[in-house]
N, C-alpha and C positions, 0 to 999 in steps of 0.2 A: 291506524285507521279502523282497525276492531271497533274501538272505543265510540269512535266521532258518531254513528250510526244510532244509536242508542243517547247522547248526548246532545247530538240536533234533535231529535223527536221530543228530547222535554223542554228545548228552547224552544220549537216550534209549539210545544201544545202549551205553556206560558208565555204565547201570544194567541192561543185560541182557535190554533190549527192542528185540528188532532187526526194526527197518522201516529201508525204505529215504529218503532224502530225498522221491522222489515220491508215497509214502503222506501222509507230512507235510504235503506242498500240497498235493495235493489232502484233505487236512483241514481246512488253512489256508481254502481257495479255500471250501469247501462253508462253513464260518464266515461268510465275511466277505459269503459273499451272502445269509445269512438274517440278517446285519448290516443288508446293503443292503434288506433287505426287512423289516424294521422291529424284529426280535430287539435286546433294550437288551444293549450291549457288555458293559457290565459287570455282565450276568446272568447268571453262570454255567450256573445249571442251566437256564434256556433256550434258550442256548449249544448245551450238549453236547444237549440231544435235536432241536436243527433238524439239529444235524451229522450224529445217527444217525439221524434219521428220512431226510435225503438219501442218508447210507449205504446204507439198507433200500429204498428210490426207486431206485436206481442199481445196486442188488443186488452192493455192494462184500465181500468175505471174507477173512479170512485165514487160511493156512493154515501148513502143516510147516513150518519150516525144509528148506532146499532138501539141507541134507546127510544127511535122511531120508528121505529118496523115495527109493524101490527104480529098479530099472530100467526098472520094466516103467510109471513115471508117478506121476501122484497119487494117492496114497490119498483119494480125496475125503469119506469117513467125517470127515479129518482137518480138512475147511474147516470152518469157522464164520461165524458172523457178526461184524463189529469187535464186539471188546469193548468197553463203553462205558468203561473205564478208560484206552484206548489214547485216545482222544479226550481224554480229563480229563486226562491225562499229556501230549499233547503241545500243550494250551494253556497249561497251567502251565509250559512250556518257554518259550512265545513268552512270556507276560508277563514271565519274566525276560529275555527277549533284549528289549522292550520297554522295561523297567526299564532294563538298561546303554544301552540307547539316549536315557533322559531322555523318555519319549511313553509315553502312557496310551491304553491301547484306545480307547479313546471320542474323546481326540484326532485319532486317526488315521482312525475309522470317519467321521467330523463332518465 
């Protein structure tokens, strides 16, 4: 699972969604502990809302791309809240990096 974190982010940004690897674990990480806290692996949608409700708990954002920002900082107008698609996109990432691996969510969470 090292690996997948770093490997979803360049499948994600060759489709035009650019996070960096450390958004990705720590999405990875917020999953796998409302795994460890009784969330069924292979529930999706209770999946993504333990992820964004730990998002909204943690008061995580994202914002511009960094080649928009003026001089003068962040337009903070431009943060938001993760979108909850960013979450559902980059676990459909790990289950195919899952899948090449031969290991099923729930193998690994068990």
């Amino acid at each position: 699972m090292n690996e997948a974190g770093e490997w979803i982010a360049e499948q994600l940004s060759e489709e035009g969604l650019m996070v960096t690897s450390g958004f990705v674990d720590l999405v990875l990480d917020m999953e796998w502990t409302a795994i460890e806290e009784g969330v069924d692996p292979d529930a999706r949608g209770p999946v993504v809302d333990a992820v964004m409700a730990k998002m909204a708990e943690e008061n995580v954002h994202v914002g511009p791309p960094p080649d928009t920002l003026s001089t003068d900082g962040i337009d903070t107008s431009q943060i938001r809240p993760v979108p909850r698609q960013f979450v559902e996109q980059v676990l459909s990432w790990e289950d195919d990096f899952l899948g090449f691996a031969g290991v099923r969510r729930a193998d690994v969470a068990g």
